[in-house]
N, C-alpha and C positions, 0 to 999 in steps of 0.2 A: 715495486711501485712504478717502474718504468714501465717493465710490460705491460701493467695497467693503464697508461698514457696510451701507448701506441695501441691498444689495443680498443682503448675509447673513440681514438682518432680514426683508425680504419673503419669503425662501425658508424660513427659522424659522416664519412666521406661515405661509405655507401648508400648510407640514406640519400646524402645530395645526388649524388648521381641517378638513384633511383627517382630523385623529385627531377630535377630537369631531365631526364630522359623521357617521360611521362608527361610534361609539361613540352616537350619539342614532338613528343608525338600526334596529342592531341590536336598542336598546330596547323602540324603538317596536314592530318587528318582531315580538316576544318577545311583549310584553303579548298579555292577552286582550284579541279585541274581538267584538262583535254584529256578524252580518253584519246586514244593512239586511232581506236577505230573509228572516232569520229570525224577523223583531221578532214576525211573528205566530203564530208554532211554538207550540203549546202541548205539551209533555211530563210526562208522567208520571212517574217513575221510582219503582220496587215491587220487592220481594223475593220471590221466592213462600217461606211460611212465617213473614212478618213479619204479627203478628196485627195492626198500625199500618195497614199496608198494607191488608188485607184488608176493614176499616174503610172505607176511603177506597171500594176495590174494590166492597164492599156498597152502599154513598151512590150509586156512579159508575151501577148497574144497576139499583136498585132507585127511582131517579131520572131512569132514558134521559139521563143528562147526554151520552153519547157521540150521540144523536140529536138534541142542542142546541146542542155547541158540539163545535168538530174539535180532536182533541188524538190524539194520539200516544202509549200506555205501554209503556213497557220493562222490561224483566225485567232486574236486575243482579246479582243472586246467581251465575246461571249463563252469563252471557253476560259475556265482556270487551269485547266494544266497548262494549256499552253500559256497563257501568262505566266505561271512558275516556270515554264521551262524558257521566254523571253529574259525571267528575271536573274535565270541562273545563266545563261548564256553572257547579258549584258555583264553580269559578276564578273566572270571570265576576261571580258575586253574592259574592266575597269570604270563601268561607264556607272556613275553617281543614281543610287537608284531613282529618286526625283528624278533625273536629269534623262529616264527611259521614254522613248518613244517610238512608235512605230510614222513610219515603213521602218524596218531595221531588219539588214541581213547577213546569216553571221555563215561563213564558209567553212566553219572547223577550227579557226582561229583567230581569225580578226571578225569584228561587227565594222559594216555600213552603213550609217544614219543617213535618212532622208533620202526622197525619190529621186534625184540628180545623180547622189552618190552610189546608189541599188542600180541604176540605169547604166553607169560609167562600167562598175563591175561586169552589168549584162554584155555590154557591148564589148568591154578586152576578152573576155573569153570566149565569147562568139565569131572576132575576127582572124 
């Protein structure tokens, strides 16, 4: 009769460890994460018709920043991937989906909201 306890019991405890193992996996799985090879992606992401944008757009040319430093902009107004990939980015830096907007620019780990903030970015790297 005892072996029969213990023997219930070990088979009880494997099941749970098999349940939260499986349950911490899929977790994990789920979260966002930074690939390692993106940490140096710099992106863009613009509207065309967002005067915010346009801002950033005017700073980005009338400064050669794209012959200073390599970055990437995308158009999300009219293009869905790159809105999916706006919207998994902004996941990434936390930012409340409602609460996504462009100009927003994201360096591989942090997101930049609004043209002030994409400009400030432009100019530390640049000087």
């Amino acid at each position: 009769m005892n072996k029969k306890i213990i023997f219930i019991a070990l088979a009880l405890l494997i099941v749970i460890l098999i349940i939260f193992g499986v349950y911490f996996w899929q977790t994990k799985k789920s979260s966002p994460k930074i690939d390692n090879n993106i940490r140096s992606e710099i992106i863009f992401y613009y509207g065309e018709g967002c005067s915010y944008c346009e801002n950033v757009e005017k700073y980005i040319k009338e400064n050669k920043i794209s012959e200073k430093i390599s970055f990437e902009s995308k158009e999300v107004f009219k293009n869905k991937k790159n809105t999916d990939d706006l919207v998994d980015k902004a996941e990434i830096c936390k930012i409340d989906y409602a609460s996504i907007s462009v100009p927003l620019l994201f360096d591989g780990s942090k997101c930049y909201e609004g043209d002030e903030n994409i400009i400030k970015f432009f100019k530390t790297k640049t000087e």
